[in-house]
N, C-alpha and C positions, 0 to 999 in steps of 0.2 A: 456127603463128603464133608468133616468139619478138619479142619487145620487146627495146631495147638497155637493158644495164643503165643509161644512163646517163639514163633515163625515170622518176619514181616509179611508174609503174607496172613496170617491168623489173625496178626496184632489188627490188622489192616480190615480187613470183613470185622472183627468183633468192634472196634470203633465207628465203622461204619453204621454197625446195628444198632447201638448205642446213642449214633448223634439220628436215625430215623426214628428209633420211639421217644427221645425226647420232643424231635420235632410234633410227632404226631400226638404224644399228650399236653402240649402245651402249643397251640395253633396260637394265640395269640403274640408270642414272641417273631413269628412272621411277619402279621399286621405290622408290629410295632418296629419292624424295619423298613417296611414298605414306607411307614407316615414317615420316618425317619430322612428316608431318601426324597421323599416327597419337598419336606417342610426345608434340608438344606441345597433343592432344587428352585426351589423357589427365595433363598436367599441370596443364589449365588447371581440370579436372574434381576435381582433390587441390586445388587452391590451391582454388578457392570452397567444396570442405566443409570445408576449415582454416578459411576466413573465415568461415563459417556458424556453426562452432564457438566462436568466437572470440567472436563477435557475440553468442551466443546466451550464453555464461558473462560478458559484459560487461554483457547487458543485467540480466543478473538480479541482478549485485552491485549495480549499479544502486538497481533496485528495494527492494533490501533494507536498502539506505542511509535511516536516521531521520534526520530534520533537525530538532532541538528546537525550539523557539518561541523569536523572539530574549526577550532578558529586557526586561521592561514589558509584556509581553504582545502585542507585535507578530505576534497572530495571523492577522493582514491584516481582520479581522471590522471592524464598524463603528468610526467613531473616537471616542473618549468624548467629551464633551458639556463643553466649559470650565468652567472647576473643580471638574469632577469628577471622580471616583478613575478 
């Protein structure tokens, strides 16, 4: 049973036929996606312990940051009581 290509269905099996014997006379075009996925698997792997890294010596200067009391004592605590100190 062949379909004419000029059918979506035709078109469809003869592109099909097309992309399997390219596959199968050129096997190496596989490999070279497999390394492909491989080599941007393992950079994506290096970029988020950079970011990890990054993050983790960001958060801690962070932390380590004192923030004085502004002057008048705007220590956010209660507000003083009109005219008093």
């Amino acid at each position: 049973m062949t379909s004419s290509p000029l059918t979506p269905h035709g078109y469809l099996l003869m592109e099909l036929r097309r992309r399997i014997d390219r596959a199968r006379a050129t096997p190496e075009l596989g490999a070279s996606a497999i390394e492909w996925v491989i080599i941007t698997g393992i950079l994506v792997v290096i970029a988020a312990a950079v970011g990890a890294v990054i993050w983790n010596l960001v958060t801690q200067e962070a932390e380590g940051i004192v923030i004085p009391d502004a002057p008048g004592g705007g220590g956010g605590g209660e507000a003083p009581a009109p005219g008093g100190p």
